[in-house]
C-alpha positions, 0 to 999 in steps of 0.5 A, a space after each residue: 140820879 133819879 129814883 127811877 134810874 137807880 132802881 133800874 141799874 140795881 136790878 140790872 146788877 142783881 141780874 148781872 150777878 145771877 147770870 155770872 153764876 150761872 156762867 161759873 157753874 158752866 164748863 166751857 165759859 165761852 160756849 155757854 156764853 153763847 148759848 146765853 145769848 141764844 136764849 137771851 136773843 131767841 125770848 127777846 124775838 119771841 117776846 117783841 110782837 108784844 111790845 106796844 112799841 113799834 119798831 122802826 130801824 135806827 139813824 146810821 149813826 144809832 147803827 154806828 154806836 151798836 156796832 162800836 158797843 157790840 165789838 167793843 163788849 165781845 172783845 172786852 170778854 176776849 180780852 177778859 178771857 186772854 188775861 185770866 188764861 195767864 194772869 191770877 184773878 188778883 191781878 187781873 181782875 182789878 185792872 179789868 174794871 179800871 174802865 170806871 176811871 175812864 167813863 167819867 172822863 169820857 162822859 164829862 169831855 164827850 156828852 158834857 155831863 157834870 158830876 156833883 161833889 156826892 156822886 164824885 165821891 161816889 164814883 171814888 168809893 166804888 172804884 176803890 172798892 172794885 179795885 180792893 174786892 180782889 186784894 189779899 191784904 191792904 198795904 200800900 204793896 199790894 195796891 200797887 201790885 197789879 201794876 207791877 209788871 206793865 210788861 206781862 201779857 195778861 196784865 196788858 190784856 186786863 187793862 186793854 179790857 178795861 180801856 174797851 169797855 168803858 168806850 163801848 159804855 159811851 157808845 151805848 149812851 150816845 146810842 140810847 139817846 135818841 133811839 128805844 133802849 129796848 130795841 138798842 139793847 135788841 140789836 146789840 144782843 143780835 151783833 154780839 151773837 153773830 160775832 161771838 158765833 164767828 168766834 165759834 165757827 171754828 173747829 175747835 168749838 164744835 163738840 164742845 156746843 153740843 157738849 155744853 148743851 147737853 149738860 147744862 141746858 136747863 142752866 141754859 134755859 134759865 140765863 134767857 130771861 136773867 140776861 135780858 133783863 139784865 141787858 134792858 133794866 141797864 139800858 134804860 137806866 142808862 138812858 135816864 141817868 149819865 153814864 158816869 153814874 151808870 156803870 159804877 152803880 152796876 158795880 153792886 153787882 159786886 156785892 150780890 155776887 159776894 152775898 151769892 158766893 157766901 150763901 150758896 157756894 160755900 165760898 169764904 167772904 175774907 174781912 177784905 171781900 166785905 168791907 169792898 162790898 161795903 165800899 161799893 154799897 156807900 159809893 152806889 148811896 152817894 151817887 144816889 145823891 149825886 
């Protein structure tokens, strides 16, 4: 992976952690994520008559793969949300990441990347470490305990999570490819918005919107500028980099939120928590290599 791409990735996942704070701080997550993407989307509209870059609207097939990665995101987030309403954060979030065991995959059998033995080994600390932030103890009990009950909703919730975004990774690759990351990561921010507003239209969301801006706007105002450039530093790594290294190199974002629990939320780190973190980091160095 490239100096260049593996920057841009970084400071993806820095401003990945940031706007999950800013979500944890929020009352209604799913309304305050769509007043994330108002903000986000209303700067990116503003800010585009700048860019010397002139527009020109995508190939159908470029169309196609903001459409797969657009559905594909928003219902990772359902799906996300689902597990979490009945499942512990222990379980659930292990089994949501599991979309970077099969990125790789789809990345070697569908665009013909090829991985080297440092960013393999890469990609397995990070995976493991991922997996292993969320454990209460390392014994091989508590490894396998995510997956002890196949059976339970949230627990297919979680890894139906992580099987959709690792397809809607793909479709962003083979988007960026050929067309602007910029304006890839401009409509596909419009799409999510407009289905995530469909989601919203229903009766029950329409006093918390305003709720949600009346208490949180200044949070609100601030996740604008945090999410797109979390959105545009990732999409133009991704177009640089393969997609195998991509999304395990986000996974640092781990790690700064980690570091954000500890120093400004008061939140207990636990050996566990930090020797993932650590995991992560090595992993992310070894794809560097890679």
């Amino acid at each position: 992976m490239s100096s260049y791409a593996f920057i841009l990735i970084i400071i993806s996942a820095v401003m990945h952690a940031l706007w999950n704070m800013l979500v944890k701080k929020s009352r209604h997550k799913t309304v305050f994520i769509w007043w994330m993407f108002i903000a986000s989307s209303g700067l990116f509209s503003i800010a585009l008559p700048l860019v010397p870059e002139p527009f020109h609207w995508p190939e159908l097939k470029t169309l196609l793969m903001i459409t797969i990665a657009a559905v594909c995101f928003v219902l990772y987030h359902l799906f996300n949300g689902r597990a979490y309403r009945g499942g512990d954060l222990s379980v659930v979030y292990p089994l949501c990441q599991t979309s970077m065991v099969y990125v790789p995959i789809w990345g070697i059998i569908l665009l013909g990347e090829r991985l080297r033995p440092p960013g393999i080994c890469g990609v397995l600390l990070v995976i493991f470490g991922t997996y292993s932030v969320q454990l209460r103890r390392l014994t091989l009990d508590e490894l396998l305990r995510p997956f002890r009950d196949l059976r339970s909703r949230s627990v297919q919730a979680a890894l139906a999570a992580g099987f959709i975004y690792s397809i809607g990774s793909i479709a962003e690759k083979t988007g960026v490819r050929n067309y602007s990351p910029l304006y890839f990561t401009y409509l596909l921010v419009i799409m999510m918005l407009a289905l995530m507003t469909f989601n919203l239209a229903r009766p029950r969301y329409r006093k918390l919107i305003w709720a949600e801006l009346r208490e949180h706007w200044r949070l609100i105002l601030c996740s604008g500028p945090i999410m797109m450039a979390s959105f545009i530093s990732f999409r133009y790594g991704l177009n640089l980099s393969p997609v195998s290294y991509a999304v395990p190199v986000r996974q640092v974002s781990i790690l700064v939120g980690v570091l954000i629990g500890i120093l400004f939320l008061g939140e207990s780190f636990g050996r566990i928590r930090l020797m993932a973190a650590l995991l992560i980091l090595a992993g992310a160095a070894l794809i560097k290599l890679g």
